[in-house]
C-alpha positions as CSV (number, residue, x, y, z in Angstrom):
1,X,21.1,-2.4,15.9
2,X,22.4,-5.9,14.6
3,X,21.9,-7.6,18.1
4,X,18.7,-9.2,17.2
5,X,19.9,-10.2,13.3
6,X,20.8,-14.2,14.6
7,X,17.0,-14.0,15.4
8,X,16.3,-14.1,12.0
9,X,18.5,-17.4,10.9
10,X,17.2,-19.3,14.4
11,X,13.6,-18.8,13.3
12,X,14.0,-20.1,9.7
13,X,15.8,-22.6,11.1
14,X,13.0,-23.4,12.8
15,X,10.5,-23.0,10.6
16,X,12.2,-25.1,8.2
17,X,12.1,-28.0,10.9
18,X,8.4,-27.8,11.6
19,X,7.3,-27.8,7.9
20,X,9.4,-31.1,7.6
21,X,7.2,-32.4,10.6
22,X,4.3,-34.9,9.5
23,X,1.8,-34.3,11.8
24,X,2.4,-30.1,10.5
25,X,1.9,-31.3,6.9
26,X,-1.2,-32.7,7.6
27,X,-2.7,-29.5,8.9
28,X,-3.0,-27.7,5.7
29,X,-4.0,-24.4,7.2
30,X,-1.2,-24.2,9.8
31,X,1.3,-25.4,6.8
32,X,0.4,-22.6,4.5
33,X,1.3,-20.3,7.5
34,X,4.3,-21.4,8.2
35,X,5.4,-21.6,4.6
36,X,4.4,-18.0,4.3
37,X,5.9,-16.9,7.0
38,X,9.4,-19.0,6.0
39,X,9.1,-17.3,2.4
40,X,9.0,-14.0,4.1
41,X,11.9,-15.0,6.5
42,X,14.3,-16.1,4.1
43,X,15.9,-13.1,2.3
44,X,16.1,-11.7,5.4
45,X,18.1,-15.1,7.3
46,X,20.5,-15.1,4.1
47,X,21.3,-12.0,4.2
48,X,22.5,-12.3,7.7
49,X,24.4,-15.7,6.5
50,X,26.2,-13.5,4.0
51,X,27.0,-11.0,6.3
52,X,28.5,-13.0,9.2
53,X,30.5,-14.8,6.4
54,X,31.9,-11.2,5.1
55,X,32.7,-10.1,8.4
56,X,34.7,-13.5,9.7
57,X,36.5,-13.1,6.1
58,X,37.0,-9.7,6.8
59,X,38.5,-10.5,10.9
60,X,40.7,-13.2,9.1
61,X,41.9,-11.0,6.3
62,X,43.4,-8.1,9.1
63,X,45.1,-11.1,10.9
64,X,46.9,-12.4,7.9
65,X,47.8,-8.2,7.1
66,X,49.3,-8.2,10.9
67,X,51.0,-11.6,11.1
68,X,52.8,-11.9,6.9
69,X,55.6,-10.1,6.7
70,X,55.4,-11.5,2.8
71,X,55.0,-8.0,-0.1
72,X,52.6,-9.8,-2.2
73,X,50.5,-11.5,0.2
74,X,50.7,-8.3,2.1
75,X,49.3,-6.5,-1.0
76,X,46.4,-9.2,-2.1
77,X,45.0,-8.9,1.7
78,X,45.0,-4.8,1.6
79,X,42.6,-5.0,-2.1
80,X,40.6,-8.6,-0.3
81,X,40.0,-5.8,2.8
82,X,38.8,-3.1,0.5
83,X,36.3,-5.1,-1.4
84,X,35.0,-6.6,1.9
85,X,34.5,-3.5,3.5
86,X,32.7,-2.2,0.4
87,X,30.6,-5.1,0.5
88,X,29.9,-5.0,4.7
89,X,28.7,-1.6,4.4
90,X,26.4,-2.3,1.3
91,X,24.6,-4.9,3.3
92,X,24.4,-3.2,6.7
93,X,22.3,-1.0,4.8
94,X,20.3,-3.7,3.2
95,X,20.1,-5.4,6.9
96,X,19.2,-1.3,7.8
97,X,16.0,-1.8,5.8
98,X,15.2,-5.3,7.0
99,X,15.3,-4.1,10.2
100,X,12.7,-1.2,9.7
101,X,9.2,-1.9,11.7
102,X,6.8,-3.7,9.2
103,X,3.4,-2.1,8.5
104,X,1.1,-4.9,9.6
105,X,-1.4,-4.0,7.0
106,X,1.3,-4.4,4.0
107,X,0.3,-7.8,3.4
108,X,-3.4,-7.1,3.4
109,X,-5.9,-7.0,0.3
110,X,-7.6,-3.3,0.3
111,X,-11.2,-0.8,-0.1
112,X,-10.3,1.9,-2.3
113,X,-12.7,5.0,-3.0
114,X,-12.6,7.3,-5.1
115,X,-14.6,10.4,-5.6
116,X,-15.2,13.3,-7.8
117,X,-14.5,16.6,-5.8
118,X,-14.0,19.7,-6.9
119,X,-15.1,20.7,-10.8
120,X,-18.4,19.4,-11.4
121,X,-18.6,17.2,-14.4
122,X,-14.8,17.3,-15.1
123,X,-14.2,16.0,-11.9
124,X,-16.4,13.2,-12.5
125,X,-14.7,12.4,-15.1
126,X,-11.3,12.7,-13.9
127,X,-12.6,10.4,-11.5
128,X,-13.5,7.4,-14.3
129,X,-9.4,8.1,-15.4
130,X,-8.4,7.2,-11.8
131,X,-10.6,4.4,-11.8
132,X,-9.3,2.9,-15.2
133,X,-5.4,3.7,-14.3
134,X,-5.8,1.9,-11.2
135,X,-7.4,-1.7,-12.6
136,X,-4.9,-1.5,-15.2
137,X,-1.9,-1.4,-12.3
138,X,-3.7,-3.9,-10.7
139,X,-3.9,-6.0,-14.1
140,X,-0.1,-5.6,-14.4
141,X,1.0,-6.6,-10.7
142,X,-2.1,-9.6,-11.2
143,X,-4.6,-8.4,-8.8
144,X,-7.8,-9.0,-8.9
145,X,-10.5,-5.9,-8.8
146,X,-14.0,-5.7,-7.6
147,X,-16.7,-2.9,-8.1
148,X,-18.6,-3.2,-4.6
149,X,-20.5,0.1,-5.8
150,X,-20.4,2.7,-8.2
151,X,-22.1,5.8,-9.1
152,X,-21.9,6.9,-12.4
153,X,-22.7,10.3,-14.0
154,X,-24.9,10.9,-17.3
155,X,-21.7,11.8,-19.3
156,X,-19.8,8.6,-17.9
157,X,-17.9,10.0,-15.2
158,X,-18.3,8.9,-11.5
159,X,-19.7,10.6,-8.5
160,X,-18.0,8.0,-6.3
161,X,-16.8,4.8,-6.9
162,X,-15.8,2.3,-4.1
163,X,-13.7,-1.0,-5.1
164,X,-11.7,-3.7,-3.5
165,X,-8.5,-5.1,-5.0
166,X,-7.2,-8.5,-3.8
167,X,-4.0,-10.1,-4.5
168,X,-0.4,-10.2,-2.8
169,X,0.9,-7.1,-0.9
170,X,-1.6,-4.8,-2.9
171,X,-1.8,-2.0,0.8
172,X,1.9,-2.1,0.6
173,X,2.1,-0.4,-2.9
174,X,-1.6,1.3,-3.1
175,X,-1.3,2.4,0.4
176,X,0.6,6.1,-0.8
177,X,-2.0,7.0,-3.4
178,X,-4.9,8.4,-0.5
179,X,-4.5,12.0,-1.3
180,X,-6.3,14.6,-3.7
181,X,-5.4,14.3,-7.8
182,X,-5.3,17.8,-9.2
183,X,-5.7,17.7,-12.9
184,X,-5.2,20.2,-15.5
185,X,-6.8,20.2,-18.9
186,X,-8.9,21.3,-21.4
187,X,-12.3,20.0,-21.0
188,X,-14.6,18.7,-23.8
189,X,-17.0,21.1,-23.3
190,X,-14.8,24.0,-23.1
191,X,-15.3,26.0,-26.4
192,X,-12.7,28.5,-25.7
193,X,-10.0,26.1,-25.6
194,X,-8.8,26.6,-21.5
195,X,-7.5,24.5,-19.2
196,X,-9.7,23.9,-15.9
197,X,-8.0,22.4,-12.8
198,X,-10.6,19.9,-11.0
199,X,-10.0,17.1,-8.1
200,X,-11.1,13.4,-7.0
201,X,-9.9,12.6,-3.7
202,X,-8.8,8.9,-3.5
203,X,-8.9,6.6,-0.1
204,X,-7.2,3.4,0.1
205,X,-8.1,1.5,3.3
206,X,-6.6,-1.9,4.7
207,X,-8.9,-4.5,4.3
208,X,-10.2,-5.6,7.7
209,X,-10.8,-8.9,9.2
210,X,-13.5,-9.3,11.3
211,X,-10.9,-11.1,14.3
212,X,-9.3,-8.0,13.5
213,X,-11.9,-5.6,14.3
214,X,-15.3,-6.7,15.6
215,X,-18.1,-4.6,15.0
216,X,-21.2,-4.8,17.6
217,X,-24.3,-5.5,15.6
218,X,-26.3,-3.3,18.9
219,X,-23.9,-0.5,17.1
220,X,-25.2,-0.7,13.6
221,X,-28.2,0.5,12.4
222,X,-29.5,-1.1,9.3
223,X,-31.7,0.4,6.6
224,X,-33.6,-1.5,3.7
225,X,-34.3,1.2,0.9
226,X,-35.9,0.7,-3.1
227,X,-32.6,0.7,-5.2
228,X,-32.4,3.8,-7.6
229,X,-30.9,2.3,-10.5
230,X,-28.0,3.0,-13.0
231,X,-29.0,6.4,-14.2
232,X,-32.7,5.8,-13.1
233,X,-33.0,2.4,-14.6
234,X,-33.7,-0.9,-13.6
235,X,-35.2,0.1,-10.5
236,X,-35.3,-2.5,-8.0
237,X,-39.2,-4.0,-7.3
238,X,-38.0,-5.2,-4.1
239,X,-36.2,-3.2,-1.0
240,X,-32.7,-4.8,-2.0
241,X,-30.5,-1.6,-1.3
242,X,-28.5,-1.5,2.3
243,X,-27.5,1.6,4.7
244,X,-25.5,0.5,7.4
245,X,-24.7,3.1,10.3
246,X,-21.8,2.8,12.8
247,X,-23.6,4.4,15.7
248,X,-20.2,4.8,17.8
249,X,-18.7,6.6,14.8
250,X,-21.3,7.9,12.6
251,X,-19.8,6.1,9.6
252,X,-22.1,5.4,7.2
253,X,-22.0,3.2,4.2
254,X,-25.0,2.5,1.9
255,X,-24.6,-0.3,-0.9
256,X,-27.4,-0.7,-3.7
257,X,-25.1,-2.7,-6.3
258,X,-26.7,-6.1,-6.0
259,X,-30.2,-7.2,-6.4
260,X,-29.9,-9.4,-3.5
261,X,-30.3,-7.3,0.1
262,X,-28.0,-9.8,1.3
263,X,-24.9,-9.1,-0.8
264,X,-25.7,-5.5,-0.5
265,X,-25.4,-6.4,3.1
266,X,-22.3,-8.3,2.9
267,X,-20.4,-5.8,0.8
268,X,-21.7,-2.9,3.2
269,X,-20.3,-4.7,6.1
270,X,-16.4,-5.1,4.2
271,X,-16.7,-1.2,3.6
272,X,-17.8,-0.5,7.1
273,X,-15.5,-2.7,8.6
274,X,-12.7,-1.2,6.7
275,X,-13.8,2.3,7.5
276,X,-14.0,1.9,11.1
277,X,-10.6,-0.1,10.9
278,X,-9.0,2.9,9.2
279,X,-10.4,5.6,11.4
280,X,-8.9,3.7,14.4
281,X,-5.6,3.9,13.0
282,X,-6.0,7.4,11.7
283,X,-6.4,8.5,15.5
284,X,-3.3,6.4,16.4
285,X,-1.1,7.8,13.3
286,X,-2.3,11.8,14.2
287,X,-1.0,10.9,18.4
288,X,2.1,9.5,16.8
289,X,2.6,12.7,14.9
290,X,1.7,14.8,17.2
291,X,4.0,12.9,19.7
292,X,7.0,12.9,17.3
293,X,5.8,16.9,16.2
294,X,6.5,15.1,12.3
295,X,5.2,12.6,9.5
296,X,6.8,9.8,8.5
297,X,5.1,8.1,6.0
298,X,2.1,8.6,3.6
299,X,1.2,11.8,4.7
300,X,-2.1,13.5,5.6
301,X,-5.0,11.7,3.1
302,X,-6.5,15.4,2.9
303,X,-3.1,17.0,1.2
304,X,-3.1,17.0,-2.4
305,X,-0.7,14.4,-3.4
306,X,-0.3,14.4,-7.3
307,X,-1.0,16.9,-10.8
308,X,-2.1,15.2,-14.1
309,X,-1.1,18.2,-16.9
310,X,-2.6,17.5,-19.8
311,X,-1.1,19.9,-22.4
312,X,2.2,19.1,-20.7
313,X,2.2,15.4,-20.8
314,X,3.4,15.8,-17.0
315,X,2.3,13.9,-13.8
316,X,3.7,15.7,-10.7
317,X,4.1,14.3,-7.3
318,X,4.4,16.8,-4.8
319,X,5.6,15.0,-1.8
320,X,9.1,13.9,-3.4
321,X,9.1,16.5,-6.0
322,X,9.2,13.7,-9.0
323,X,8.1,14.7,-12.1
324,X,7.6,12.5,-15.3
325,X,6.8,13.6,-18.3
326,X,4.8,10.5,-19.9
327,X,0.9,11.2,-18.5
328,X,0.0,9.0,-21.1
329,X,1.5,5.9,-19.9
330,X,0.7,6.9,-16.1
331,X,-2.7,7.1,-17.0
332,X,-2.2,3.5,-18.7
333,X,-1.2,1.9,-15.8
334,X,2.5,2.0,-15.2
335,X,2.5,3.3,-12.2
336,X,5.7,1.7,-11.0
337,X,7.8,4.6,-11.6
338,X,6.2,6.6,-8.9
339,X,5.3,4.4,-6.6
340,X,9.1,2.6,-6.3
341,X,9.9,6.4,-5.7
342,X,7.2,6.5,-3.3
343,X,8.2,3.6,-1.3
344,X,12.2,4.6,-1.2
345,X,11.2,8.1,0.0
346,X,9.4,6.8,2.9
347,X,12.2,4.1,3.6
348,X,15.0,7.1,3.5
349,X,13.1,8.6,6.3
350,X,12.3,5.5,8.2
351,X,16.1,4.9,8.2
352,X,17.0,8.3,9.0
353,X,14.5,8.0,12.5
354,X,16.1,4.8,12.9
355,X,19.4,6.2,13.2
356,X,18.2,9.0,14.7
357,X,16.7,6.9,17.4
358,X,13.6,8.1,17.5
């Protein structure tokens, strides 16, 4: 398992050489990669400096144990060995993780969509809470978040809502929130004073490049439609709003956002691109499972995920069995608390499947 761990301090090495190189300095674009990938690089090549110094500490602590015949030297070496060993084994499980397979798309920006399901109005507006906890995270880690396209109830809920966050590792984090939200609570309109359970399914998709995936334009059918309007207003003059349909795969996305066709177009074609992108590796990630007869990971998108209570000032999530009582400041944002929870859950199994040689 540690074979390839040298790997790691050869290519930092490297890198380090190349980004001293003139002629690389000048090429801005291939600089900014390799600094990237020499940031990315580096906790991992010190960590394997520290642990080949422990372990040659630890080889020449045993020989001075065997060779003194000196009491107290004998006796410093036996508690030097017991704090090395303690150390070793805390960072072969740090090298452990380090050595996990990267998701490819951790790095990427993403398309998240979220939807009112089940319970009408309430749903809606459940709905508009996900939408506002989520740009307050992404406030908090300094991402950036775009409205591509939105549509918004009478009573200020949403029927579906499509955005895209940008900023550093944002799939990584996001990427374990695609599930069904349950929530529990007394609705506004409820004069009896009960507590209704409604849904909004949430869909968080890598953002895909177009060298990544590249879409046939014989494929995609394009419709130019009147624009409805926010509520029925401001109804567009002009045919500005864009339905784009992925022939191969019957996706579908229309975009009416913009009063230029064009943007419509452009954003349409980021949603589409993502979409088809995602399906792909949905079909990949169900012949995994079904190859490896488990799940390791997020979990099916269709599974509810998560419970807002309301009267209990609880959030619930159901797939590591955390529960924390502080709704209010989930709902505000601070999401971190889950979602750290989240990503050591899926890196316990990881390990275990590592170790387990599968």
């Amino acid at each position: 398992m540690f074979d390839q761990l040298d790997a790691f301090v050869i290519r930092q090495n490297e890198l380090t050489e190349l980004m001293s190189d003139p002629s690389v300095i000048a090429d801005t674009k291939r600089f900014m990669a390799l600094s990237k990938e020499e940031a990315d690089l580096r906790p991992k090549a010190e960590a394997v400096r520290r642990y080949r110094s422990l372990t040659k500490d630890l080889e020449e602590t045993e020989e001075v144990l065997q060779e003194s015949s000196d009491p107290e030297l004998i006796e410093l070496a036996k508690s030097e060995l017991a704090e090395l060993k303690e150390e070793i084994a805390s960072m072969e499980e740090s090298i452990k993780l380090m050595l996990l397979p990267e998701d490819p798309n951790d790095g990427k920006n993403i398309i998240m969509e979220i939807r009112g399901a089940a319970g009408g109005d309430e749903a809606q507006l459940f709905a508009g809470d996900l939408y506002n906890m989520y740009q307050k995270y992404a406030e908090s880690q300094g991402w950036k978040v775009e409205v591509l396209d939105a549509n918004v109830t009478g009573i200020g809920g949403y029927k579906e809502i499509i955005l895209m966050i940008t900023g550093d590792k944002v799939y990584s984090k996001l990427k374990y929130e695609s599930g069904a939200h349950r929530v529990q609570r007394v609705p506004a309109t409820e004069s009896q004073g009960r507590v209704h359970t409604s849904t909004a399914t949430v869909v968080v998709m890598p953002e895909a490049e177009e060298v990544e995936i590249d879409l046939n334009e014989n494929d995609i059918r394009t419709d130019i439609y009147h624009a409805s309007g926010a509520g029925g207003q401001h109804v567009n003059k002009t045919a500005s709003a864009v339905r784009l349909t992925h022939i191969p795969t019957g996706i579908v996305v229309a975009m009416q956002d913009e009063r230029s066709q064009l943007k419509n177009r452009e954003k349409a074609m980021k949603v589409l691109r993502a979409r088809v992108y995602d399906q792909i590796q949905q079909e990949e990630q169900s012949k995994y499972d079904e190859a490896r007869k488990s799940k390791v990971g997020t979990g099916d998108r269709s599974e509810r995920i998560r419970t807002y209570n309301f009267p209990q000032n609880r959030v619930t999530d159901h797939r590591i069995n955390l529960t924390i009582q502080q709704l209010d400041q989930i709902l505000a944002g601070k999401l971190d608390d889950i979602i750290d929870q989240l990503i050591l859950s899926d890196q316990a199994k990881k390990l275990e499947a590592l170790n387990n040689g599968e």
